[in-house]
BAKOL-114729 format. One record per atom (N, C-alpha, C): residue in one letter; x, y, z. Coordinates in steps of 0.2 Angstrom, whole numbers, plus 5000, padded with zeros to 4 digits. Each point is the difference from the previous one (the first is absolute). Example, Ala and Ser with C-alpha at 12.3 -4.5 7.8 and 13.67 -1.06 7.14 Angstrom:
BEGIN
A506649725039;A499650065000;A500450065000;S499850054996;S500450065001;S499650055003;
END
This chain:
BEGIN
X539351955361;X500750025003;X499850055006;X500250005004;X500150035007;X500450055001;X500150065005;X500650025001;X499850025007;X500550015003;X500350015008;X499850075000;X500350054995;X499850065002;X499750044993;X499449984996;X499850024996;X500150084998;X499750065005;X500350044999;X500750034998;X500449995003;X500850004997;X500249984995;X499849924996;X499849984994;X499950074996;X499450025001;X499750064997;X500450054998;X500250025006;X500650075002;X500549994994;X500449934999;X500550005000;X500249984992;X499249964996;X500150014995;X499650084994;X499750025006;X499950074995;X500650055003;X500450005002;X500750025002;X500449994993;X500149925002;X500249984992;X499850034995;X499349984997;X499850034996;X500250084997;X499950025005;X500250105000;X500750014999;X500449965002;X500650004997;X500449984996;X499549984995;X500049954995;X499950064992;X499550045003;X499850074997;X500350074998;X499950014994;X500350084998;X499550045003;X500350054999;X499650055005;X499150024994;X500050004994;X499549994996;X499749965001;X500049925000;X499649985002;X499749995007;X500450025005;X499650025007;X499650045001;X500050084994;X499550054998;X499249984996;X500449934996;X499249974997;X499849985005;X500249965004;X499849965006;X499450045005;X500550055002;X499650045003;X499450054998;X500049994990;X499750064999;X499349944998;X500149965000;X499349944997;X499749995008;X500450015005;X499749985008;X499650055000;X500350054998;X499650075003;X499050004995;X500350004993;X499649994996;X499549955003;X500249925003;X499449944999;X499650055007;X500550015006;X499850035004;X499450065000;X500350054997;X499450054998;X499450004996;X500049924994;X499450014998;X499549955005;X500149995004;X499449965005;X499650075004;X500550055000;X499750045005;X499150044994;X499550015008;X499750044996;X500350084997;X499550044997;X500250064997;X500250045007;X499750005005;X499850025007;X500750005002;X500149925001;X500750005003;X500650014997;X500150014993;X500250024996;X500250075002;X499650045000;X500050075001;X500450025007;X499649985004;X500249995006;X500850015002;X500349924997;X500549995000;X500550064997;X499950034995;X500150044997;X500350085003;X499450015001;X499850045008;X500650035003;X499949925004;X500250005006;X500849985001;X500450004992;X500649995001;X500250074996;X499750034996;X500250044994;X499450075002;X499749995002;X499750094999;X499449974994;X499550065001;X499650024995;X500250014993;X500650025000;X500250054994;X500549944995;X499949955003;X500449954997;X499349994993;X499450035002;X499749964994;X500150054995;X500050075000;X500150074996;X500849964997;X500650005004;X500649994998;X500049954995;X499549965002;X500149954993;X499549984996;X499550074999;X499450004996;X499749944998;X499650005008;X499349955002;X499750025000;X499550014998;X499350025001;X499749965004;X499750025006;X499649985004;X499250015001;X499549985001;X499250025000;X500150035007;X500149955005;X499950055007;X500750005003;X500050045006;X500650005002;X499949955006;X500749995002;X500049935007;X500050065007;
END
């Protein structure tokens, strides 16, 4: 099967989909994305990312023990 405008397809059945959904399941949704997403990264990147959206103090705040600092 074929389609004319494949992406729109796409667009329009995850549109559907999402509104198809409770507000709970779009939090698993997005918390299993986050997780598959995060565990690929290295520790590095990990940190990094961390970082660089949250401060240093995010690892104190949530009692991480770190070996080195990023």
């Amino acid at each position: 099967m074929n389609f004319k405008d494949r992406d729109s397809v796409i667009d329009s059945y995850a549109q559907y989909i999402l509104d198809s959904l409770d507000m709970d399941a779009v939090l698993n949704i997005a918390y299993d994305t986050l997780v598959g997403n995060l565990t690929d990264y290295t520790n590095e990147q990990l940190a990094t990312e961390i970082v660089e959206s949250y401060g240093e103090e995010w690892f104190e705040d949530h009692n991480v023990e770190v070996d080195e600092t990023v």
